[in-house]
C-alpha positions in Angstrom: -5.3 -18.5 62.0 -6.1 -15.3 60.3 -3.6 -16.1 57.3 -5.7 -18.4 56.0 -8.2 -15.3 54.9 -4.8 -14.2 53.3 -4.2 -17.7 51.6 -4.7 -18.3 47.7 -6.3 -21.3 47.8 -9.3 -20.2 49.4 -11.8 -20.0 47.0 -10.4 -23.4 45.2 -11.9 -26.9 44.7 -9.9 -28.4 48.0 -10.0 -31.4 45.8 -7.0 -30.7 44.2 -4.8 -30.2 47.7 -6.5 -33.3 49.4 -7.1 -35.5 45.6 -9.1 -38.5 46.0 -6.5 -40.0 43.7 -3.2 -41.2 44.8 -0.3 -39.2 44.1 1.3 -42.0 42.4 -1.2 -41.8 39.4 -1.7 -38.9 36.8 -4.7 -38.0 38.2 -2.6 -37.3 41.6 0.5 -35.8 40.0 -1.9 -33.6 38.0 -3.9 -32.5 41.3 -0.7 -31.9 43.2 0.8 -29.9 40.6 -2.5 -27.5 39.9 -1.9 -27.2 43.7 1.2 -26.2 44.0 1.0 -23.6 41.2 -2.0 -22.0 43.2 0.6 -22.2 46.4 3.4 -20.4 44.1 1.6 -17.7 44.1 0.4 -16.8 47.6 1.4 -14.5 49.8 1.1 -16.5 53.1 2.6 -20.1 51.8 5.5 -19.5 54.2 3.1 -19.5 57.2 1.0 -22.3 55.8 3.9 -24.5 55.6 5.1 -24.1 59.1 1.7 -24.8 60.0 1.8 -28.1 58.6 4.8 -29.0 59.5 4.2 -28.2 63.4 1.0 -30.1 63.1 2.3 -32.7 61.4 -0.2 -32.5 59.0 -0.2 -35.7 57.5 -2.6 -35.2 54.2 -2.2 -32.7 51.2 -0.3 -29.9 49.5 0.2 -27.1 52.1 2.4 -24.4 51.2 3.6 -26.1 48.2 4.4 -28.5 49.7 3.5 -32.5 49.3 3.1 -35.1 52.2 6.5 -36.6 51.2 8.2 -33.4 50.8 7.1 -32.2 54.1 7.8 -35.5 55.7 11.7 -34.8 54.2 11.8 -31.5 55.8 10.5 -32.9 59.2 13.1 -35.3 59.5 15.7 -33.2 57.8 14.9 -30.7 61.1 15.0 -33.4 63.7 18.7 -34.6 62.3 20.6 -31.0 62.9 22.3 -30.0 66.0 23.1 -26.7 66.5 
């Protein structure tokens, strides 16, 4: 996984992609958004997000990204046909 050398977020507190906090508080909301502005600008969130999403990765901001949001776009992919 080499792009994670690429990645943004890897010299910050991982505290604010995996808050302690729930995201249904302000402390949450205000982790997940300081998270998702470090995401906006990095140069490998495309790759980081497909990782989570094939792993399922059940906990955090990943590509700027929330659990929900990827949880949307999982099921959103499992309900096309081609």
């Amino acid at each position: 996984m080499s792009w994670m050398y690429r990645a943004a977020c890897r010299d910050v507190d991982p505290e604010i992609f995996f808050p302690i906090a729930s995201p249904d508080t302000e402390a949450g909301e205000a982790a997940e958004t300081q998270a998702k502005q470090v995401c906006g600008s990095c140069s490998v969130r495309a790759r980081c997000l497909d990782e989570a999403i094939e792993s399922r990765e059940p906990h955090g901001v990943w590509g700027g990204e929330s659990e929900s949001a990827r949880r949307g776009l999982l099921s959103g992919a499992h309900g096309r046909t081609s």
